[in-house]
C-alpha positions in Angstrom: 17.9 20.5 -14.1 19.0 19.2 -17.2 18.1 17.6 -20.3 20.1 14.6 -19.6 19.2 14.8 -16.0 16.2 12.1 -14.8 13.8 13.8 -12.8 12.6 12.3 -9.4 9.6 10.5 -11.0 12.1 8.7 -14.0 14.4 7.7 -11.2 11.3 6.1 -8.8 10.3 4.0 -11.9 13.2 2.8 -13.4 14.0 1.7 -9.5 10.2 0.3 -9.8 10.9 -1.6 -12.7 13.6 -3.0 -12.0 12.3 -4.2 -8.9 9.6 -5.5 -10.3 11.3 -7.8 -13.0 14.2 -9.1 -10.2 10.8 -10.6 -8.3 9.0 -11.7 -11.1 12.7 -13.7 -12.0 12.4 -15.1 -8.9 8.6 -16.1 -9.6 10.4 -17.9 -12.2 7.7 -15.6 -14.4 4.9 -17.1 -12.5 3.8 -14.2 -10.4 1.3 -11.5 -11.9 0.4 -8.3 -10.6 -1.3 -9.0 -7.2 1.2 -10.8 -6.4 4.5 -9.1 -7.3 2.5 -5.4 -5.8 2.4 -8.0 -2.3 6.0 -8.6 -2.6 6.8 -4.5 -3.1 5.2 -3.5 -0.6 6.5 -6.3 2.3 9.8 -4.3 1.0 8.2 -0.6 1.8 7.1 0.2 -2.0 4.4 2.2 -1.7 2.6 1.4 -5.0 -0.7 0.5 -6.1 -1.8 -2.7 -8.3 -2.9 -0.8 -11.2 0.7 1.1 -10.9 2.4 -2.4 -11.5 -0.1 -4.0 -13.6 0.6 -1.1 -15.9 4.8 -1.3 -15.4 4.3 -5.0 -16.4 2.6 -4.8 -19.4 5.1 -1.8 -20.6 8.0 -4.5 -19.6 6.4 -6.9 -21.2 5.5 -9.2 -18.3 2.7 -11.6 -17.9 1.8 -13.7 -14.7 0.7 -17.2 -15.7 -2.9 -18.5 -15.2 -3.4 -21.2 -12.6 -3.9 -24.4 -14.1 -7.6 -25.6 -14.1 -8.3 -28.6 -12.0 -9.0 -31.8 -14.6 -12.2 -33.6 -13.8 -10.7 -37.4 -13.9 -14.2 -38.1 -15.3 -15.2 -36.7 -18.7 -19.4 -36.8 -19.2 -20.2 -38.0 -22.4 -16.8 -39.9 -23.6 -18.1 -43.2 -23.1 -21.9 -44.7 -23.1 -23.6 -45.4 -20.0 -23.8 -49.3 -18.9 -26.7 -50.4 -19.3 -28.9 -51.2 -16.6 -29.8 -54.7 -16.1 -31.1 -55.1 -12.9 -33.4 -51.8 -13.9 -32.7 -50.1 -10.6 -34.1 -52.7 -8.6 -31.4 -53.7 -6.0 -33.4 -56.2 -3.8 -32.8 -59.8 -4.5 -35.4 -62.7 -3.2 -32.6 -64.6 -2.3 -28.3 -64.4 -1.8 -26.5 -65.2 -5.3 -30.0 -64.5 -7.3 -29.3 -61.0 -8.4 -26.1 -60.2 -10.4 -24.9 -57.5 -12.2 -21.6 -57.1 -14.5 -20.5 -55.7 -18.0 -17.9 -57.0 -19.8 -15.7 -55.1 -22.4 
């Protein structure tokens, strides 16, 4: 073989890596390694996640995080309500016992 001539192992990669950056396109640059080593292999890559993981970071590709799920409420932004009825939910009688802050 020749200088100028890629050997097998050049060839398999560069048909790896491009592979691997048409379906992380199509991830719309979502998909990480996991993910895009799943896709290769549905299409009869035989490659292992490190193998990718590794292509990726030479390309230059990084998967995005999932987002964290937001608590809707945040401890300690606002002050507790005070407690007026001082846990003590039994009234004697109806319309005796009411409770309300106002702002």
């Amino acid at each position: 073989m020749g200088a100028d001539t890629p050997t097998a192992r050049e060839q398999r990669r560069a048909g790896l890596d491009a592979e691997i950056q048409r379906l992380f396109a199509a991830s719309g640059g979502t998909y990480g390694s996991p993910r895009i080593t799943q896709d290769l292999r549905e299409l009869g890559w035989k490659v292992s996640e490190n193998t990718v993981a590794r292509r990726m970071a030479e390309l230059g590709l990084a998967g995005r995080r999932p987002k964290r799920p937001r608590s809707l409420t945040r401890q300690g932004k606002r002050p507790a309500a005070p407690d007026l009825v001082r846990r003590k939910f039994t009234a004697v009688a109806p319309d005796v016992l009411w409770s309300a802050t106002s702002r």
